[in-house]
Each structure stands twice: as C-alpha cells, then as structure tokens.
C-alpha positions in Angstrom: 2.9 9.6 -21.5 4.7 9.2 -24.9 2.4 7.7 -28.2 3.8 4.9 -29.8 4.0 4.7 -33.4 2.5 1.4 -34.4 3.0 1.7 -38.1 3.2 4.2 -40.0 0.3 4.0 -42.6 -0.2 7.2 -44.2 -3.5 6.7 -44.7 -5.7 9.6 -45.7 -8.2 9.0 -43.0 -7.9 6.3 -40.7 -10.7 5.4 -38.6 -13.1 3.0 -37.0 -10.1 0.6 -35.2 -11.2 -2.4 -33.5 -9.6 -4.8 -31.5 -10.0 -8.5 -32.4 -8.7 -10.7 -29.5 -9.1 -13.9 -31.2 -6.3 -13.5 -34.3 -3.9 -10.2 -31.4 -4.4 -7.8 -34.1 -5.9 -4.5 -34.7 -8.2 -3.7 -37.7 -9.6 -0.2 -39.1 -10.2 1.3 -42.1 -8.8 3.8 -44.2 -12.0 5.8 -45.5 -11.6 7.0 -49.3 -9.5 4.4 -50.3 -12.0 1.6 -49.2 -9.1 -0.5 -47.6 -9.7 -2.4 -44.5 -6.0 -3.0 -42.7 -4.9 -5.7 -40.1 -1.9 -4.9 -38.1 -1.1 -8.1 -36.0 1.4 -8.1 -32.5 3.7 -9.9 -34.0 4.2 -7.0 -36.6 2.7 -8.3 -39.6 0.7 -6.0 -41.5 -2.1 -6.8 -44.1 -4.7 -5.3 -46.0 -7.9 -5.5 -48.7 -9.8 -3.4 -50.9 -13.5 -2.7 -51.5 -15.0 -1.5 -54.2 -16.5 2.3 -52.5 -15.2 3.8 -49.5 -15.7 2.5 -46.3 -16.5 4.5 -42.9 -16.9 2.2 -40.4 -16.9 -1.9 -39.5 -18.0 -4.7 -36.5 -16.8 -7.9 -36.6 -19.3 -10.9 -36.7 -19.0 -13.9 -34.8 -18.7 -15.8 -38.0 -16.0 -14.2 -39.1 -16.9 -11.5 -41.4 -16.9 -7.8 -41.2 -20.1 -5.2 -41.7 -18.9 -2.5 -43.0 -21.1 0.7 -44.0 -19.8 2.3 -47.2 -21.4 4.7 -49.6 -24.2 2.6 -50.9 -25.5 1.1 -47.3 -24.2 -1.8 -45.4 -22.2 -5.1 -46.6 -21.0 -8.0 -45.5 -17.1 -7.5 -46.0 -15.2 -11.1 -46.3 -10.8 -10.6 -47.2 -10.0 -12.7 -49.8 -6.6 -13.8 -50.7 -5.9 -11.2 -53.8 -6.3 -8.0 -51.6 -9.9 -7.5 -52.3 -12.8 -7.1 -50.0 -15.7 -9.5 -51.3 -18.8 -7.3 -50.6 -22.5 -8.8 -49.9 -25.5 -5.5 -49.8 -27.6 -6.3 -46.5 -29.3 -2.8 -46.5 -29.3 0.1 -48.8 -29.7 3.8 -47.8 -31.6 6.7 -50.0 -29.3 9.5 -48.5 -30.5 12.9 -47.7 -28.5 15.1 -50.7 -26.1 13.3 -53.3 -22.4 13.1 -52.1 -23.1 11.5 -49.1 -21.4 8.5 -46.9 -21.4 6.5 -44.1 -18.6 7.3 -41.9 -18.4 6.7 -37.9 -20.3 3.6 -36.4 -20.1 1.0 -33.9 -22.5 -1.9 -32.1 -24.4 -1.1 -29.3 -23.9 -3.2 -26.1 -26.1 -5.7 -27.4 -24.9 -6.2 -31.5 -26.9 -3.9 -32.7 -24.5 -2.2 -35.8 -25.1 1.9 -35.5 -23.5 4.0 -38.4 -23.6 7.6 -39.4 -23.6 9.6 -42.6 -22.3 12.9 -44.0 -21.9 14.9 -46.5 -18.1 14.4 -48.1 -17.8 17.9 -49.0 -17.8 18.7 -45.2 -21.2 21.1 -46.5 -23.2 22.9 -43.4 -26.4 20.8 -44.3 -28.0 19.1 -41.1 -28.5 16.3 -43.9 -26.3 13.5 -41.6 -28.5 10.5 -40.1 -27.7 8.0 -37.8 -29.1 4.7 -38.8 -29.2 1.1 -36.9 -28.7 -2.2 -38.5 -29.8 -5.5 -37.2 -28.9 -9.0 -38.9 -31.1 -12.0 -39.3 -33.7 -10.4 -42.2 -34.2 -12.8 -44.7 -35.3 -12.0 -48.8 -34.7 -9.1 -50.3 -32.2 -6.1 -48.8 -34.4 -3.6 -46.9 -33.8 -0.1 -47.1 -32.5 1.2 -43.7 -34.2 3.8 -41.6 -33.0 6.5 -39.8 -33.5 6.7 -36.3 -31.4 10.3 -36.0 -31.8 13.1 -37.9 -30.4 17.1 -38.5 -26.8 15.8 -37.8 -24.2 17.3 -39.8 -21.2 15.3 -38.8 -22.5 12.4 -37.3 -19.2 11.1 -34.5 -17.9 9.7 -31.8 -20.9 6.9 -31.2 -20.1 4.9 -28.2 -22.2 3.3 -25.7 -21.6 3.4 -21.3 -20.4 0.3 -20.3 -24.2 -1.6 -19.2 -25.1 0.0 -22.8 -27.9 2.4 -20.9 -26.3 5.7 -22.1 -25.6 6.4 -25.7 -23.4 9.5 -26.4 -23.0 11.1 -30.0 -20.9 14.0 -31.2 -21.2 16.6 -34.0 -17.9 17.3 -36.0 -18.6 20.5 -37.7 -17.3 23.4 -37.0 -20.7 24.8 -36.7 -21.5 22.6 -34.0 -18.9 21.1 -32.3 -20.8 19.0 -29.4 -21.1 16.0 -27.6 -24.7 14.9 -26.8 -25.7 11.7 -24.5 -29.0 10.0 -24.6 -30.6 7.6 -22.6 -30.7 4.1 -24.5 -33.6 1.4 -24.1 -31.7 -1.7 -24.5 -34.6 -3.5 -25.5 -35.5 -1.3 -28.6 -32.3 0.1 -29.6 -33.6 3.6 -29.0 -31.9 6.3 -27.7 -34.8 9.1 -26.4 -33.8 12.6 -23.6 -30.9 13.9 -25.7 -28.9 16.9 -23.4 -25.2 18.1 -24.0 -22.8 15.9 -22.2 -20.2 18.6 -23.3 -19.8 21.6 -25.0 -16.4 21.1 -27.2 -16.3 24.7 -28.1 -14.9 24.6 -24.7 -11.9 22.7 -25.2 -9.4 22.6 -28.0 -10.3 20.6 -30.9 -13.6 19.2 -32.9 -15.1 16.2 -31.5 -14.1 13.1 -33.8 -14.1 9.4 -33.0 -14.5 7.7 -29.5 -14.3 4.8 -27.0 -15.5 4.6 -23.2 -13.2 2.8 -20.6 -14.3 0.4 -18.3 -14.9 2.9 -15.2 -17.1 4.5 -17.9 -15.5 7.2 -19.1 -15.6 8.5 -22.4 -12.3 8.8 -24.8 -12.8 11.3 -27.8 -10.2 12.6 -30.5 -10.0 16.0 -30.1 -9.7 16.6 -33.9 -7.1 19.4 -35.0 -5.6 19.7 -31.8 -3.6 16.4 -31.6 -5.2 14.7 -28.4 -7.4 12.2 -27.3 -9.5 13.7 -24.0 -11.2 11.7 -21.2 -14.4 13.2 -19.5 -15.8 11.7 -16.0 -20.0 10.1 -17.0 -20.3 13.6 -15.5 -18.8 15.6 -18.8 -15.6 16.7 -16.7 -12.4 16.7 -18.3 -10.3 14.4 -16.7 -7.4 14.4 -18.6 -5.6 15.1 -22.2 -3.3 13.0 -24.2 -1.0 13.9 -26.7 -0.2 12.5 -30.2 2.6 13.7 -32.3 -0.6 14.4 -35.0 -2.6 17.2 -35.6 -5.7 15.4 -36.3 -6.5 11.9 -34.5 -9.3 10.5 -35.9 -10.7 7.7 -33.4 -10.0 5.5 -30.7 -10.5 1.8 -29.5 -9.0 -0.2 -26.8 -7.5 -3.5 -27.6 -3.7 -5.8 -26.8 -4.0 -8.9 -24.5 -4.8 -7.3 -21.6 -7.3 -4.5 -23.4 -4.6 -1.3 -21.4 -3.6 -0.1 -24.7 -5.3 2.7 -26.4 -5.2 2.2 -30.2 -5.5 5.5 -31.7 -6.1 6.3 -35.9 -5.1 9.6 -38.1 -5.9 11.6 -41.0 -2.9 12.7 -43.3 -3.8 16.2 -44.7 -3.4 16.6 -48.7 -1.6 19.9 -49.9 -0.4 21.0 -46.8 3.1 21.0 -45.1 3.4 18.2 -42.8 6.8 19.0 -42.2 5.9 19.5 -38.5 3.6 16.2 -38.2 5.1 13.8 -40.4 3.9 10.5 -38.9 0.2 12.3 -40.3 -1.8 8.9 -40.8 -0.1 6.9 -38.7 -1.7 4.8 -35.9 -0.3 5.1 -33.0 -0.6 3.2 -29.4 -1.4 5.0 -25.6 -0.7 3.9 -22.2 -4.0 5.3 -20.7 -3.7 4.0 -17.3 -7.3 2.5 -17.2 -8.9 -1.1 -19.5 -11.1 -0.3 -21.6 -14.3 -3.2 -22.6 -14.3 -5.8 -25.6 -16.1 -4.5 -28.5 -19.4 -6.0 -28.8 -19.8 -8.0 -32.1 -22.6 -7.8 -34.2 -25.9 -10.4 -33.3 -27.0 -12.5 -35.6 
C-alpha cells in the first residue's frame, strides 16, 4: 500500500489537514511559518500568511477559518495578496512564555478544541487543552482550560457519535494515548484511562483521525507510519510513508477513502534518505473515514 506524494511542500511542520468537500481540496497548515495551504484535485495549489504561527484550524459554515495561533484564537479569512486577515475571538494567558497552540479539532458537535505547548519541546507539564465556542458577543474573553499537566498536547479526535474523546501526549517522557468519556451536552470529557501505551510501538504519538467503523488513525512520529487501533486499543494495522516523521492525518477526496497525511521537514540534518520530508502525501486505507465537523455558530 504505496503513499502518494500529493505535493511536495517542504514545509517545516505540516499539520492540522482538513478536508473541505464543498471547493475538492485539502487545507492544513504549516506551523512556524503561519501559512495556511489549499491543495485542490484538480492540482492547483494556493496559500496565505498570518501574522504568528498557526497550530491548528476548523472551517466555519460561513466560510472562514478558526485558527489557534500563539496569542489565542482568530477568525482567519484568505485575502487575495497572500495574507491571512486575522480577527482575536479569545485570548489565552499561557502557562510559561514560549508557548503555542498546536493540535486541535471540533468535537462532534462544533465545538473548536485546541492544545498548547511549549516550542522548545521543554519537560514542563505546562500544555492545556482549551475549548472554544462561537456566538459570544462584546469584548474577547479569555479562554479557559479545561485540561491540564499535558506536555504535548496531540492527536485530539472524537469516536464517531462524539461519546469518546481520545488525546495523546508527544513527549518523549510520556508517550501515551488516553480516551475519556465525553458529555455531548457540556463538552466535557471526565474517566480518563490509557487507551494505549505508545512506548509499545514504534514511534511518538502525533496527530490523528478516527474512521467510520471507529477506529482511531495516529502518526507514529519518528517512525514513518500512520497506525490503526480497534475502539479496543489493538493495533490493527501499520502504514508506511516514505517520511520519518508524519505529523497528522485527516480523511477527505469525493468519496472520503483517501487518507490525507502531513510532515515535518527536519532542519540541519541529512535528509538524504527522506527527501520528500514535508511533503503531504495520500493513503489508500481501505476503510471511509467521517466529514469533519465544522465549527457552530
């Protein structure tokens, strides 16, 4: 099951792709340098700039982007000269300075969910998840966290009738997946366990997507595949990427079959042996994966 190179980006760390059915084309975001790319069937490629780095983005039904960045959450909106027209909706006090928001996604019902860490990589639990909810009027609020003692907040992603919530940890010092029973009402996830220990299987937890037979897809970072375990935490199976270090992973083409996945490209190391580093690449997974929920107004 070979990986398709969709385009060679080279971006420095690709993440947060999501399908959008409406226009055939894939968006996701390249992290430090704040850019926000569109890669279209037809081949076209497109992309804009914001003004800090951006981790993470949901589409709105009107046709806007959230996006959490350094500073909190925006309101992205492509303009014609390449930039990124950024609106604040909430601000964040993070835990230590350095920090920024990095994986996210909306839960079943459009609620916007976005983690933050530290971008020195530091052993700090000073990560947070925090959850975002449009439709506050006046002045921007300050967002709360709802998670705390994370270090590498990852791999958010919700079972398909949005009851289970699972969550990874990154760091090396940690390396696990966690799932949580999620009130669909509140937006609160409550009974954390492991859901699986990756210090069992090659790789760090990164980025992740969950099909519609409910399993969960996770980038398997520094060991070049994306791995699919059962709702029961069993491996079910591994694919490879000509990369060392997929980033995450989101369903999406016409028929939602394809499995979109994003890369980092190392700085000041040989890539002699992974030259399409930061590339995003396409998977023939064998299962469909679910339309991304948008964000509720």
């Amino acid at each position: 099951m070979n990986a398709e190179l969709i385009i060679n980006a080279r971006n420095a760390t690709g993440e947060s792709p999501v399908w959008q059915p409406q226009e055939n084309a894939l968006y996701w975001v390249d992290i430090p340098a704040g850019r926000l790319h569109r890669w279209q069937l037809d081949g076209h490629f497109s992309y804009w700039t914001a003004d800090e780095m951006l981790g993470c983005i949901a589409r709105s039904p009107e046709g806007h982007w959230l996006g959490a960045q350094q500073s909190g959450i925006f309101k992205l909106t492509p303009q014609a000269d390449g930039r990124l027209h950024a609106e604040k909706c909430a601000a964040v006090e993070h835990a230590l300075p350095g920090m920024r928001f990095n994986d996210g996604r909306c839960d079943r019902q459009g609620r916007f969910w976005a983690g933050t860490l530290q971008t020195s990589m530091g052993a700090e639990q000073a990560g947070a998840m925090y959850r975002y909810e449009q439709g506050l009027d006046g002045a921007v609020p300050m967002l709360q966290a709802q998670l705390t003692g994370l270090t590498v907040p990852n791999g958010l992603a919700f079972s398909p009738d949005g009851r289970t919530m699972y969550l990874s940890d990154s760091h090396p010092n940690v390396q696990l997946i966690w799932a949580f029973d999620y009130d669909i009402d509140s937006g609160t996830p409550h009974n954390r366990r492991v859901f699986v220990d990756m210090n069992a299987h090659p790789g760090r937890p990164d980025g992740a997507a969950v099909d519609a037979e409910g399993c969960y897809w996770i980038c398997a970072i520094d060991s070049g595949q994306v791995l699919r375990f059962t709702p029961e935490g069993k491996l079910d199976r591994a694919l490879e990427l000509p990369v060392k270090k997929p980033t995450m992973c989101a369903f999406g083409g016409p028929q939602l079959d394809t499995l979109f996945v994003t890369s980092i490209r190392p700085q000041g190391v040989d890539l002699r042996d992974q030259p399409l580093a930061g590339g995003v690449f396409a998977l023939n997974p064998g299962v469909k994966g679910l339309p991304e929920p948008m964000v509720r107004g």
